[in-house]
N, C-alpha and C positions, 0 to 999 in steps of 0.2 A: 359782762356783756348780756348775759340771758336777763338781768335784774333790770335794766336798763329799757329792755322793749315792754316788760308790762307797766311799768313806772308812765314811758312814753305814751302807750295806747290808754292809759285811767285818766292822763289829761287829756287825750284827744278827743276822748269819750265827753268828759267836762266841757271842756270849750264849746263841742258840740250841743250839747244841752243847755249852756248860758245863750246861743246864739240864739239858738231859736225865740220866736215871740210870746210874749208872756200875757195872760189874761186882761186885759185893761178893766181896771175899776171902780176908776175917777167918773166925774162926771163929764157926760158930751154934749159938748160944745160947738158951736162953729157955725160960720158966715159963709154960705156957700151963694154963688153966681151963676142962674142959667142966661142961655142964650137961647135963640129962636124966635119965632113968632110966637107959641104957646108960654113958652118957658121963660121968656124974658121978666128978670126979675131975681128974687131973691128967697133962699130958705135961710131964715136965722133961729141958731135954737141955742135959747138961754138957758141957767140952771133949772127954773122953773115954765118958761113959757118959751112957746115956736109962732115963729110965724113965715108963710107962705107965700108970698107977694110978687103971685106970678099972672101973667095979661090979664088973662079973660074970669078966672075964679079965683080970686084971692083967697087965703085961710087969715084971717086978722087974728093979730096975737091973743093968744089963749094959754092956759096951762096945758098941760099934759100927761099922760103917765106913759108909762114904757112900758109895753106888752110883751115887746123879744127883745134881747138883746145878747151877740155872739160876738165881741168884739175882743180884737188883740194890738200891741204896741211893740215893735211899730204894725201899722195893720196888715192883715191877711186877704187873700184871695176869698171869697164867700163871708168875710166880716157883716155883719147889719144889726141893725136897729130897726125896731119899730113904735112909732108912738101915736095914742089913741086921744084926740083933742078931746078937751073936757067940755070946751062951750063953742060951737059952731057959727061961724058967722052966717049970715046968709048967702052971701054969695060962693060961700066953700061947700061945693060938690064931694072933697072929701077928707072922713073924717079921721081918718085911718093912712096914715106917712109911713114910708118903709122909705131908710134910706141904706142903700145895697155898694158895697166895696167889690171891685173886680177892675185887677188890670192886666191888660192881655199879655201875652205875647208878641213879641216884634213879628212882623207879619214880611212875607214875602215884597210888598212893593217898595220895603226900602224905606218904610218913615222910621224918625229916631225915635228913642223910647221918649223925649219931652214931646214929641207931637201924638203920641200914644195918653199919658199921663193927663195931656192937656182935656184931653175929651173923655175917658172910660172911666177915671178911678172911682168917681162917684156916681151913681143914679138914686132920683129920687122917686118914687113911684108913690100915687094917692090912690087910693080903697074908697070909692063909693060904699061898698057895703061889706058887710061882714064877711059874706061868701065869697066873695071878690076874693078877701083878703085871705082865706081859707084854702082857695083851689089856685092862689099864687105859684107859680113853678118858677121859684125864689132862683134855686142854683142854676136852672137850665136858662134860666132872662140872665142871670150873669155873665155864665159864662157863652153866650150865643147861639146854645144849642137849643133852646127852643125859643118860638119868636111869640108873642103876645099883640092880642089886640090895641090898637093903639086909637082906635074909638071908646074902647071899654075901660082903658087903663090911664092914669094920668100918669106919664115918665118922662124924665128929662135929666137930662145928662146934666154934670157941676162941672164946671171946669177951670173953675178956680179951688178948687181942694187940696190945694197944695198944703196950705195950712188949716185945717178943720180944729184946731185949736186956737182961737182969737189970741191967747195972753201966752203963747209959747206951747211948746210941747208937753202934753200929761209924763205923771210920771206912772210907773204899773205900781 
């Protein structure tokens, strides 16, 4: 009997540690869908090129490189990406994409977590400038607790992120 409880607690330790989310290291991908008057439109980002293709400043497809990148599979609370367009269209305001993973908690009024999922999991947010992108308060715009200007910042909610993998889900 005494062999038996640490036997039981080394897998429970295990399992616990397989559960958890593991680095993702694959490439990111994905077709994501805003809505709105601003945001109406699309952010698609291939293995080498993104494009933006939102009302009023589009970003037309361009390559890019990846400036930051914290991501985990399946994904995490405060997961993101960020990537810096190599050649600017002109009518793209910005050149600097931060795309941010945050999904709440079930809220006192009663919606399901698919009416939660549908609107939070993803936001995209554009950098005009470097500083912009500098004095971003990345986890506090996540998670609600602090609020951002929304004449200064370009953000919009994905709400179709269900799948951010076009061809199925990565592996880690």
């Amino acid at each position: 009997m005494k062999r038996a409880c640490p036997t039981f607690l080394a897998w429970l330790f295990f399992l616990v540690q397989t559960a958890q989310a593991a680095p993702y290291r694959g490439p990111f991908t994905g077709l994501f869908y805003g809505q709105g008057r601003s945001c109406w439109g699309g952010l698609f980002i291939g293995t080498r090129t993104l494009t933006w293709d939102k009302q009023f400043t589009p970003c037309a497809r361009t390559s890019y490189t990846i400036r930051e990148r914290d991501l985990h599979w399946p994904f995490e609370n405060y997961d993101h990406i960020v990537f810096q367009l190599n050649h600017v269209s002109k009518a793209c305001i910005t050149p600097i994409i931060g795309l941010y993973y945050y999904k709440p908690l079930l809220n006192a009024a009663g919606q399901s977590e698919d009416q939660i999922r549908l609107y939070y999991d993803w936001q995209v947010v554009g950098f005009a400038t470097e500083a912009l992108y500098r004095k971003f308060p990345a986890r506090g715009f996540m998670d609600g607790s602090q609020t951002i200007d929304h004449g200064v910042y370009v953000d919009c909610p994905l709400p179709f992120a269900e799948k951010p993998f076009p061809f199925g889900s990565p592996s880690p």
